[in-house]
C-alpha positions as CSV (number, residue, x, y, z in Angstrom):
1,X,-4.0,5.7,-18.7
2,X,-5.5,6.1,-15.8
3,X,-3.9,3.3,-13.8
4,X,-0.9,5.3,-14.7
5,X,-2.4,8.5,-13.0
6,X,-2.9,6.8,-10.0
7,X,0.2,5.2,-9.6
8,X,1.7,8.1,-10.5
9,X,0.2,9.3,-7.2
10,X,0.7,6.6,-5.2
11,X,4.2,6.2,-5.8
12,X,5.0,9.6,-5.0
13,X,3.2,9.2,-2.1
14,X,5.2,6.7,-0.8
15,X,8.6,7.6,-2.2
16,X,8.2,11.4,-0.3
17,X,7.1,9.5,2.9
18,X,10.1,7.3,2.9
19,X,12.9,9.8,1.8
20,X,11.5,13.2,3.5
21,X,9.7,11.4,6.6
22,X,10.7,8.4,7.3
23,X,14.1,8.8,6.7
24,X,14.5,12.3,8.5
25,X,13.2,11.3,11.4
26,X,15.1,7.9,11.7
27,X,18.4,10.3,10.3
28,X,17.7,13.0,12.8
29,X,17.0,10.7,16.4
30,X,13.6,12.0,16.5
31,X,11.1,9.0,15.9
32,X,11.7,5.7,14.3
33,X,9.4,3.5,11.9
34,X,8.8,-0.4,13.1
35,X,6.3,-2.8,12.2
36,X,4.6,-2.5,15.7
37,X,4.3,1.1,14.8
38,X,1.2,1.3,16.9
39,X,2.4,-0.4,20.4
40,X,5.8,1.3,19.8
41,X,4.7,5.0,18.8
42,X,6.5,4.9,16.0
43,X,5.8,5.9,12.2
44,X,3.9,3.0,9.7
45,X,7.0,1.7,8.0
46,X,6.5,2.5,4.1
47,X,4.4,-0.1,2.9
48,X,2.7,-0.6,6.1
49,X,1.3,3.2,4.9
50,X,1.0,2.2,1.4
51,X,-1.5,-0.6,2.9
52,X,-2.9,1.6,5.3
53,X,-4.0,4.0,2.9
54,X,-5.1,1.0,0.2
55,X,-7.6,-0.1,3.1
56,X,-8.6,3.4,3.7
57,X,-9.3,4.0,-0.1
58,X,-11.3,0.4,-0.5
59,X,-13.6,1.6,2.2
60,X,-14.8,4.7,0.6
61,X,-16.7,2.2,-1.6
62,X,-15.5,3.4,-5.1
63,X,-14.4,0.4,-6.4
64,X,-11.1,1.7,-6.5
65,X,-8.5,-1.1,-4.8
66,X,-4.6,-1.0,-4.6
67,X,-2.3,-2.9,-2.1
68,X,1.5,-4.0,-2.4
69,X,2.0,-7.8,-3.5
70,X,5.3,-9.9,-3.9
71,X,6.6,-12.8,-5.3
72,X,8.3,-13.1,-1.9
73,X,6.2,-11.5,0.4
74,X,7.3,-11.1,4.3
75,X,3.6,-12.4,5.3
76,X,1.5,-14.8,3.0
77,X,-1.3,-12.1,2.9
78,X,0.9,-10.2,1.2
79,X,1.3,-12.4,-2.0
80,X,-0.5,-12.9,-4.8
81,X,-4.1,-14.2,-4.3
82,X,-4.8,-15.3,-8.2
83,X,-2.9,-16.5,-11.4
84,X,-3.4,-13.4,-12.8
85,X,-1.3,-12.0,-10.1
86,X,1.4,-14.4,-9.7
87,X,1.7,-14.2,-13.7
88,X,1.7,-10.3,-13.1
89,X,4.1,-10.4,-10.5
90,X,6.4,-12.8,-12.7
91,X,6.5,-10.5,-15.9
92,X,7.4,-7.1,-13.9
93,X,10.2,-9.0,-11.8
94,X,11.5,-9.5,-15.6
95,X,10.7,-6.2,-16.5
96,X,9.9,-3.6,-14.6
97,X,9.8,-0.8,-17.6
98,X,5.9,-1.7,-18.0
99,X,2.9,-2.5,-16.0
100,X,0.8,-6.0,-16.7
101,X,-2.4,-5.2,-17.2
102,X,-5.5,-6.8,-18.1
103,X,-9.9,-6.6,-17.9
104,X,-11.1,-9.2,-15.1
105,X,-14.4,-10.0,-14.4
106,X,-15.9,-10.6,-10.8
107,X,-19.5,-11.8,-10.6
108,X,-20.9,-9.6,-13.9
109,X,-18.5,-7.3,-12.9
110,X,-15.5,-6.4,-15.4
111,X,-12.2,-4.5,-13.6
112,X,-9.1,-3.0,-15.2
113,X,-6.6,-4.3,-13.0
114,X,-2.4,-3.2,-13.2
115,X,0.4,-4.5,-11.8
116,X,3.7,-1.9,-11.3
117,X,6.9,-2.9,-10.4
118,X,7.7,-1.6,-7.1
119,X,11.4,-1.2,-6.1
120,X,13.7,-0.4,-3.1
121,X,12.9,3.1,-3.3
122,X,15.5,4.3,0.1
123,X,18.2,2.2,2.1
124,X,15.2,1.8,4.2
125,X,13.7,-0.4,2.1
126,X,16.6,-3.1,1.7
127,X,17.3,-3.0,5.2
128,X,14.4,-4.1,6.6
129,X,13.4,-6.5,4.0
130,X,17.0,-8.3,4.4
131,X,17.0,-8.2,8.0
132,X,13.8,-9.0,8.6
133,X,13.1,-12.9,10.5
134,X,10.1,-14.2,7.8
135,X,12.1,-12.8,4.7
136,X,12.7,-15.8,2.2
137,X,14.9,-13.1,0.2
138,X,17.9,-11.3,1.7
139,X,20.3,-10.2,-1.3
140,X,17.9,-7.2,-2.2
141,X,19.6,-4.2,-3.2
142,X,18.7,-0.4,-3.7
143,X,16.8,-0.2,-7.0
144,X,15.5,-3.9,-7.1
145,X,12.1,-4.9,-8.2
146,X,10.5,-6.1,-4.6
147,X,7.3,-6.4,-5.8
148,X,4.5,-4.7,-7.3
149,X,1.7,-2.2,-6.7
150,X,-1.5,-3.9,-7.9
151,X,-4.2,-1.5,-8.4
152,X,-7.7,-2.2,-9.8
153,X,-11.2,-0.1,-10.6
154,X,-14.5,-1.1,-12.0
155,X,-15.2,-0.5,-15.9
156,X,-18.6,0.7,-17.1
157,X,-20.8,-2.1,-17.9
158,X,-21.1,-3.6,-21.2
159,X,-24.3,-3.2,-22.9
């Protein structure tokens, strides 16, 4: 339940930054988003500021982690980094109406961790991810599962 909280948050987040920022400013002439936001002063493209503000989280030092993952990620860094994962990944591509989750352990550590589908939320979206030069997928359409949110958190210790 509360994986679902906070991707609740998170998606909403994201979604209201594409539709009512990104895209009104891109709409309107005023500012654009790239991928060289920085050099270009430009807006983060969508899940550049989903990232951003993963990073951001992870450094508070809560334990709480989430970053965007895909089956066919633009960059490699952006994939899965375990079978649990790619396996993750796999079974919300299928279907998206539930998240995979599971209890992990790091170390003596044990974390919830949740995998969400994430979809072509805006025109935006499918745009960029077909025209862009390392894409390995190119047929995406509004609505399609692109990936997924992975999020993860520390449980309380066994005793």
């Amino acid at each position: 339940v509360v994986a679902d909280y906070i991707h609740a948050v998170i998606e909403a987040d994201r979604t209201l930054y594409t539709t009512h920022v990104v895209q009104r400013m891109q709409e309107g002439g005023i500012v654009i988003a790239a991928e060289a936001w920085k050099r270009r002063n430009a807006l983060p493209l969508p899940a550049q500021m989903l990232l951003l503000a993963g990073l951001h989280v992870e450094e508070r030092g809560t334990g709480l982690k989430y970053r965007l993952a895909s089956l066919w990620p633009i960059y490699e860094k952006n994939g899965p980094t375990t079978d649990f994962e790619r396996t993750g990944l796999e079974v919300v591509a299928e279907d998206p109406s539930e998240p995979y989750t599971g209890i992990i352990k790091r170390g003596d550590k044990r974390y919830f961790k949740a995998i969400y589908a994430d979809r072509a939320v805006s025109k935006a979206c499918v745009i960029c991810h077909n025209g862009h030069i390392l894409s390995s997928k190119r047929d995406r359409k509004l609505g399609d599962v692109m990936g997924g949110i992975i999020i993860s958190f520390p449980l309380p210790q066994e005793d």
